[in-house]
N, C-alpha and C positions, 0 to 999 in steps of 0.2 A: 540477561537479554529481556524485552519489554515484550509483551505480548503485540504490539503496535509489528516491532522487531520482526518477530516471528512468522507474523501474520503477511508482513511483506516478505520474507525468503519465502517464505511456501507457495505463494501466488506464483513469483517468480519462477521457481523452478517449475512450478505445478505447467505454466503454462510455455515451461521450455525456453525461455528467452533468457537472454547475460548479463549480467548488471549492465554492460557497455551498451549493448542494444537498449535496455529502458532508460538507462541514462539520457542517451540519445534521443527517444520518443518523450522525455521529458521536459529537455531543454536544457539537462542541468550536468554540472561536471560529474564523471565519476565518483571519483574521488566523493562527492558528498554522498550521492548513492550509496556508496557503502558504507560512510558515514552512518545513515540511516538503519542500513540492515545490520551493523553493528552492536546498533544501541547510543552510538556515542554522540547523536546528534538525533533533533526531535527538526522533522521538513519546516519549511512556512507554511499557512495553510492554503496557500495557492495549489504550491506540491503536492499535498496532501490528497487536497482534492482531484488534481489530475488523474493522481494514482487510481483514486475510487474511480475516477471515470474511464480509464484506460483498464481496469479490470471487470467493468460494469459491478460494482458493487459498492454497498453503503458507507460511508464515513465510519460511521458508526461500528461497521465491523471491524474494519480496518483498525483504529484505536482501543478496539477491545469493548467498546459500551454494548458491543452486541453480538450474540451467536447465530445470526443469519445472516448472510452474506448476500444474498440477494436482493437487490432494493423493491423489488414486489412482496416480496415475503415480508419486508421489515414498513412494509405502508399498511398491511394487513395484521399487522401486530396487537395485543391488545393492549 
């Protein structure tokens, strides 16, 4: 599992919602959704980006290039 993977189960659970319900807030079939949290498919990066902005947090975290998750934290970076 990718850390990308990971990073999105945790979100999800963290904030309680079902693959079906973000699916749905995403626009996109289930079925790739889980896709996603699988490992077995990497989003577009339209999705991608949704994702960070439906969790209010970095790209960057999200794919792993970073261990803050908050995008103020990560503008204040050095």
């Amino acid at each position: 599992m990718s850390l990308f993977s990971q990073r999105l189960c945790e979100l999800r659970k963290k904030q309680g919602i079902s693959q079906a319900a973000l699916a749905q807030e995403l626009g996109i079939a289930l079925r790739a959704y889980q896709y996603y949290e699988r490992g077995q498919r990497d989003p577009q990066l339209s999705v991608a980006v949704s994702i960070a902005d439906f969790y209010k947090i970095s790209l960057d975290y999200l794919v792993g290039r970073s261990d803050l998750p908050d995008l103020a934290s990560e503008r204040n970076a050095p």
